[in-house]
C-alpha positions in Angstrom: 130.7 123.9 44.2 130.1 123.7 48.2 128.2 125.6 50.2 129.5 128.4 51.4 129.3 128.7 55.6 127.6 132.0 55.9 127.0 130.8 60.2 128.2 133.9 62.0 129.0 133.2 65.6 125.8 134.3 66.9 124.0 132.2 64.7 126.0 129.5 66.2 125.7 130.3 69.9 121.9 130.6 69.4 121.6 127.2 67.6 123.4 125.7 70.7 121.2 127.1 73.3 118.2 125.6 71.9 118.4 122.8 74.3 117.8 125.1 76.8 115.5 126.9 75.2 113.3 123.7 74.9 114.0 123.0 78.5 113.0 126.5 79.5 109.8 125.7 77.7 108.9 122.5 79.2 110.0 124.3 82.7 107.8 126.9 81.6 104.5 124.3 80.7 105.7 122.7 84.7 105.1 126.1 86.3 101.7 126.4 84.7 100.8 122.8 86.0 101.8 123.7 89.4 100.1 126.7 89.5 96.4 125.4 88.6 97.5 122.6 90.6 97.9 124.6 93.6 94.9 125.4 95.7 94.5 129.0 96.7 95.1 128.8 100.5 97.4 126.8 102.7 94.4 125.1 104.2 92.8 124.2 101.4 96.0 122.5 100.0 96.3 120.8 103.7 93.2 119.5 103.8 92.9 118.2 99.9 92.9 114.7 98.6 96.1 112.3 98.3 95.8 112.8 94.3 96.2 117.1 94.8 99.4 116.3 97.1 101.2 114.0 95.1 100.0 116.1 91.7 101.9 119.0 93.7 105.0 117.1 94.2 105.4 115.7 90.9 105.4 119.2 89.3 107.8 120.3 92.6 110.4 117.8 91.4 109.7 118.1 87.7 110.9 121.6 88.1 113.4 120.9 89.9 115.2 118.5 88.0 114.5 120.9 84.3 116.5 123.3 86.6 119.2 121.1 87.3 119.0 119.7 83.6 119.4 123.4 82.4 121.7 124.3 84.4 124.2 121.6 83.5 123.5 122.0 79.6 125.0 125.4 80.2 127.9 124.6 82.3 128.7 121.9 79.1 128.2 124.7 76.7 130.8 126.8 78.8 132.9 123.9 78.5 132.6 123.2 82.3 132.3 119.7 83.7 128.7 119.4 85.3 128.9 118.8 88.9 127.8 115.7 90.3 125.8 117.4 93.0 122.6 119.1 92.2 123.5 122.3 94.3 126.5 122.9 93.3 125.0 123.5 89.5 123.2 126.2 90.7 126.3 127.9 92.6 128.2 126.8 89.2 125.5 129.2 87.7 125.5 131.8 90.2 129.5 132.3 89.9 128.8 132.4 86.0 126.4 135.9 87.0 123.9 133.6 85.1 121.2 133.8 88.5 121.4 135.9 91.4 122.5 135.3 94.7 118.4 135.5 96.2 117.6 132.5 93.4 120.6 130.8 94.4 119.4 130.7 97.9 116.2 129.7 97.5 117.4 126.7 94.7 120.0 125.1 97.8 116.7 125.3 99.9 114.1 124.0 97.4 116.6 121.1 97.2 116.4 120.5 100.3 112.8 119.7 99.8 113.3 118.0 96.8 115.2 115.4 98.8 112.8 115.2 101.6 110.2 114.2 99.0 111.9 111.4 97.0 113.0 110.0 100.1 110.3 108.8 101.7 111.7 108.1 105.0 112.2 111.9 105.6 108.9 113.6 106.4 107.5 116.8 104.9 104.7 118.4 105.7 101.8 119.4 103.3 102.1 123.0 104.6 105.6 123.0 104.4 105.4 121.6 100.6 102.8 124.5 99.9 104.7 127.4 101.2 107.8 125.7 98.7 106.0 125.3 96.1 104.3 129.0 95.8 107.9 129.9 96.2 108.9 128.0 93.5 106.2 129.6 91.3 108.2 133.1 92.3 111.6 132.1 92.0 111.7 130.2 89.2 110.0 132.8 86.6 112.5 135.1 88.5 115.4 131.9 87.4 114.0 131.9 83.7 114.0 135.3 83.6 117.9 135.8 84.7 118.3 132.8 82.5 116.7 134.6 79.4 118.6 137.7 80.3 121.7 135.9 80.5 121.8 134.7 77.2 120.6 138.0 75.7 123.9 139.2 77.6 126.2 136.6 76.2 124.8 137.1 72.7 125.5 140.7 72.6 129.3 140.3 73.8 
């Protein structure tokens, strides 16, 4: 005698949002880096050590791409094809009502950034890459928390 399938939709939609979930997480353990990576002030950020600036930008891009990696894991789940273009995943999201239009702004900017930093030949400045990256620290707990949110939302229809 076979098991019987007792998995109730929900059971199912949870079991395939773990990926995210685990993302979210490391996302989550990214923030925390950044944030006792971060000096206090502008100034003190500007005037630290090579090591503090390029500790700051790995966490900056690290987020970044667990963004971009979440993001597309839930376009697939919607049975989207990811885009090819990092922006356009988080608009993909936005026009889902997954993030709001204020995270979605600031994402297409912090992109931006992103690219100035893995592209050497485009400068960015250390106070510019501060101001970024404390708004990073605000918009993406704002982004996992409209993420979070979003899924409560989908489970419950």
């Amino acid at each position: 005698m076979g098991k019987k399938n007792t998995k109730t939709p929900k059971k199912l939609a949870s079991r395939r949002f773990n990926p995210v979930k685990s993302k979210l997480e490391s996302m989550n353990e990214c923030f925390e880096q950044l944030q006792n990576g971060l000096p206090d002030s502008q100034e003190a950020y500007v005037n630290g050590d090579r090591i503090t600036h390029s500790y700051v930008k790995s966490c900056f891009l690290m987020i970044i791409q667990r963004a971009v990696d979440i993001n597309n894991v839930i376009i697939e789940f919607r049975e989207q094809t990811p885009p090819q273009q990092k922006h356009h995943s988080f608009l993909t999201l936005y026009q889902n009502n997954a993030i709001d239009k204020k995270t979605l702004d600031f994402f297409i900017k912090a992109l931006d950034y992103y690219e100035n930093i893995v592209n050497p030949y485009q400068e960015l400045s250390a106070s510019e890459l501060y101001d970024v990256s404390c708004d990073l620290l605000k918009y993406g707990e704002a982004y996992t928390h409209q993420l979070e949110n979003y899924f409560v939302n989908l489970a419950v229809s």
